[in-house]
N, CA, C and O of each residue as an XYZ file, in Angstrom:
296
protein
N     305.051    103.167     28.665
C     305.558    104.048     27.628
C     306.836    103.451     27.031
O     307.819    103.111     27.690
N     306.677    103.352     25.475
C     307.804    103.046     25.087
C     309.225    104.100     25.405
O     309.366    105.275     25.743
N     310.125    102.976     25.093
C     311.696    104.233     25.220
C     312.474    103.866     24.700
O     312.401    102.685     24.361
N     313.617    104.616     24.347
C     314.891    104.230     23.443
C     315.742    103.528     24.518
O     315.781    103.857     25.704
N     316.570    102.287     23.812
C     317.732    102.114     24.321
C     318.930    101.701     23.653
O     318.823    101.261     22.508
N     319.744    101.754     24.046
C     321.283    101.694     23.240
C     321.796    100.452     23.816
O     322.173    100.514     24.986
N     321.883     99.232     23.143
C     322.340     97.915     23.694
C     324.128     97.580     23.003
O     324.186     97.723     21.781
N     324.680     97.413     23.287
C     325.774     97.275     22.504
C     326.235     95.542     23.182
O     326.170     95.202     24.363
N     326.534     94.977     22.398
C     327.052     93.426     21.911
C     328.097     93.328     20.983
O     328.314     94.235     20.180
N     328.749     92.322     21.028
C     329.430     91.236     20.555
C     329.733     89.997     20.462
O     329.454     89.352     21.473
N     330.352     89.241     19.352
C     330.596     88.057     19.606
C     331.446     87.332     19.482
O     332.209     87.087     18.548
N     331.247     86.674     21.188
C     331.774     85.964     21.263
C     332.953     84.465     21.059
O     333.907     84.103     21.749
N     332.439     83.983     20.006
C     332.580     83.001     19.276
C     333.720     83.778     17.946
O     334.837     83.332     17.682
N     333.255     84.658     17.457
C     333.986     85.536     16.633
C     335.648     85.854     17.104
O     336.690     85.482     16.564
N     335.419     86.722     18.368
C     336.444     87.120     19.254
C     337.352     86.077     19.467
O     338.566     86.252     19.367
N     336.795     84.909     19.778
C     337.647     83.582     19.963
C     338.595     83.016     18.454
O     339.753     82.625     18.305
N     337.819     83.147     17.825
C     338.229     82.317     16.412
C     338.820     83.394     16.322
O     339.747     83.062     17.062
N     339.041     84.293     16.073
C     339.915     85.423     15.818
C     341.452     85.343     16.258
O     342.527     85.301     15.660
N     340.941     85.341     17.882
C     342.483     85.491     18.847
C     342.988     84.040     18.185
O     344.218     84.061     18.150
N     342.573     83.061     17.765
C     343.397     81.692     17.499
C     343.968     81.676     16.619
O     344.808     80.810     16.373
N     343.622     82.824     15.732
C     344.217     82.743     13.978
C     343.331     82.161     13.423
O     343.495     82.019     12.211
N     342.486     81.782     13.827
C     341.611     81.013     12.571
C     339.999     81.693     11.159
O     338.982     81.189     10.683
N     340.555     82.720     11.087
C     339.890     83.226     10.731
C     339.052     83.288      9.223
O     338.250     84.024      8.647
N     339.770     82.048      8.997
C     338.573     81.248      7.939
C     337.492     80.397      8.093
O     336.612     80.034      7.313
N     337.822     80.058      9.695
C     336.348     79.479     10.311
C     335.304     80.454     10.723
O     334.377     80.048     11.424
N     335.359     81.668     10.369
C     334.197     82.627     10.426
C     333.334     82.321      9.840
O     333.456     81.875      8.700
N     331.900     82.504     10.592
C     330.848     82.014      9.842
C     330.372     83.433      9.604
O     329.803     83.690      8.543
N     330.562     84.355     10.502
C     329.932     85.531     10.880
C     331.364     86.601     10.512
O     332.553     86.305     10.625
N     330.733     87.947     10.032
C     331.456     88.883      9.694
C     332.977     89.374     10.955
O     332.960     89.172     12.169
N     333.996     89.953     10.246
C     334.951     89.700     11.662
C     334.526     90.940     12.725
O     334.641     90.980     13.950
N     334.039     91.844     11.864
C     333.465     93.026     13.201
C     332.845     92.789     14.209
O     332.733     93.530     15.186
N     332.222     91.338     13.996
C     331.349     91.135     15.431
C     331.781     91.014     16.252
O     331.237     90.840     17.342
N     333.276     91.081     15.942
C     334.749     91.005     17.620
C     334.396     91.840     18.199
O     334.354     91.514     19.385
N     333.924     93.349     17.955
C     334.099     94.827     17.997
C     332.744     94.688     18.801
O     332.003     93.708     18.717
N     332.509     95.856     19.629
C     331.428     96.018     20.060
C     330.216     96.633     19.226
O     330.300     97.806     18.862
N     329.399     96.080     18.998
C     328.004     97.081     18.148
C     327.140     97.883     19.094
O     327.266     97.773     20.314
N     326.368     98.591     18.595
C     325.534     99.479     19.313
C     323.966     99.647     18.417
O     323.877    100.300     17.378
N     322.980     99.027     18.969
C     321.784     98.752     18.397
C     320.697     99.556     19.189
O     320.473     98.873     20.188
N     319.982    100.583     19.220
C     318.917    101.317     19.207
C     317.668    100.115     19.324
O     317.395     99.302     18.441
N     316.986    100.245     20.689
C     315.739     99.166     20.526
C     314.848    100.049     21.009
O     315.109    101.024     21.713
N     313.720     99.674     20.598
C     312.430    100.291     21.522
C     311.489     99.451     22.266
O     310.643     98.785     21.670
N     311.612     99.454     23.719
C     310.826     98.745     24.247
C     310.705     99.631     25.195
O     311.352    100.678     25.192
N     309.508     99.170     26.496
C     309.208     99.233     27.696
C     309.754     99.486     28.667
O     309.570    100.400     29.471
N     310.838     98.255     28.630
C     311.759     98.178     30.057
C     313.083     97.516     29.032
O     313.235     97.073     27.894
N     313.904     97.794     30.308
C     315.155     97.336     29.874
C     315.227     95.787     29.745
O     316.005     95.106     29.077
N     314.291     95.445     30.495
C     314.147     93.850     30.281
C     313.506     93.523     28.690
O     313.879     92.766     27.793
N     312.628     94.260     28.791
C     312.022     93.878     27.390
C     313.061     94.148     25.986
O     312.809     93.796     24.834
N     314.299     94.886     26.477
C     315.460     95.065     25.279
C     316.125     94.259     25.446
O     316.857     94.065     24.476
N     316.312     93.467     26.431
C     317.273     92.761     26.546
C     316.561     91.164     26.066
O     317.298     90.189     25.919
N     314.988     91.073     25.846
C     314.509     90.029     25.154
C     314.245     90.234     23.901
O     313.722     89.342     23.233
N     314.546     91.381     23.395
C     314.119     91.735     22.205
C     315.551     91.555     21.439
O     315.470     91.041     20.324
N     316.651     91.860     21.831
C     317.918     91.339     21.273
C     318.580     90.524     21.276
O     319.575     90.348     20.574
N     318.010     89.691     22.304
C     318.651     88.305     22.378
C     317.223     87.230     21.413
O     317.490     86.085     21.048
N     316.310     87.638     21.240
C     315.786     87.830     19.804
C     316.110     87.728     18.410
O     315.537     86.989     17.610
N     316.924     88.398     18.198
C     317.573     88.914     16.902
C     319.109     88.139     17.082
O     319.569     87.373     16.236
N     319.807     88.513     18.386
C     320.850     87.594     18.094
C     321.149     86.798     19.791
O     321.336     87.359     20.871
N     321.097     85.332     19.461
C     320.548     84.441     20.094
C     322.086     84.587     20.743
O     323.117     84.635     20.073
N     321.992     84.652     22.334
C     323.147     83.920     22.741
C     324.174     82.591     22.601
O     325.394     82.449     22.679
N     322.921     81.607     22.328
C     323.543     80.234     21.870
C     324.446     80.281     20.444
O     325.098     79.383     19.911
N     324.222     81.722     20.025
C     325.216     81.865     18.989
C     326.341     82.608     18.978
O     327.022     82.897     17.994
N     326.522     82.921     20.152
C     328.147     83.942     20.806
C     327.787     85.008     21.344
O     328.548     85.539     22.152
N     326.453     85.629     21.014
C     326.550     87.186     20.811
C     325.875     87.259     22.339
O     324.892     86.663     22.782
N     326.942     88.390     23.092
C     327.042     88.408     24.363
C     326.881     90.265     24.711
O     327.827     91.018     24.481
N     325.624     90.740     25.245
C     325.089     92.193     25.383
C     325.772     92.535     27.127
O     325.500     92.154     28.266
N     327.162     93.824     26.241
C     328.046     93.990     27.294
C     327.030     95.370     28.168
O     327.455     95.735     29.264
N     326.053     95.881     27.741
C     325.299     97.084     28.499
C     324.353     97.676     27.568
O     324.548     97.896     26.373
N     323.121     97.951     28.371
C     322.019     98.203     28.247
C     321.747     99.105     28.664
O     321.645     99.029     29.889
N     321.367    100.878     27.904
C     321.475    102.124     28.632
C     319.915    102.954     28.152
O     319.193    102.761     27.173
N     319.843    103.524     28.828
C     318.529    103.891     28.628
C     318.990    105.444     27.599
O     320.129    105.911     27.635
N     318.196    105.866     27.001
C     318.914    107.113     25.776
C     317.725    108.087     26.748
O     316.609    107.738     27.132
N     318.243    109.035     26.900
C     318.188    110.515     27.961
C     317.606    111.177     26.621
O     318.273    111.060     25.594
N     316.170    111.992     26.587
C     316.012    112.868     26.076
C     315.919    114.232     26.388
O     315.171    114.775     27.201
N     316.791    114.739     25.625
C     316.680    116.419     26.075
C     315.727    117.137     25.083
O     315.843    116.916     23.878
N     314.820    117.961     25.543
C     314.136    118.650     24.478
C     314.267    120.488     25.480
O     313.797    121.505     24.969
């Protein structure tokens, strides 16, 4: 059964160039310092955690600080 999850990331690489002052070597927007929070739907938590490193590749900074499963109340 599919399920919601709430992955939140940042990056890395961003965060760095940032703290140095260098912030015309951004390739990537400066919010990606900040933590995001992305809604996935998969299976397992494993399968969110391949599904976003998917979309944003570690080899490119972006580092997934927690992976939570979304609680439905009805």
């Amino acid at each position: 059964m599919e399920q919601t999850f709430t992955v939140s990331l940042y990056n890395k690489k961003v965060r760095d160039t940032l703290e140095r002052g260098d912030d015309e070597a951004l390739v990537l927007d400066a919010g990606w310092a900040n933590l995001h929070y992305i809604e996935v739907i998969a299976h397992s938590k494993g399968q969110a955690r391949k599904r976003i490193n998917a979309k944003y590749p570690p080899r490119q900074g972006f580092i997934i600080q927690e992976i939570l499963l979304e609680k439905k109340y009805v």
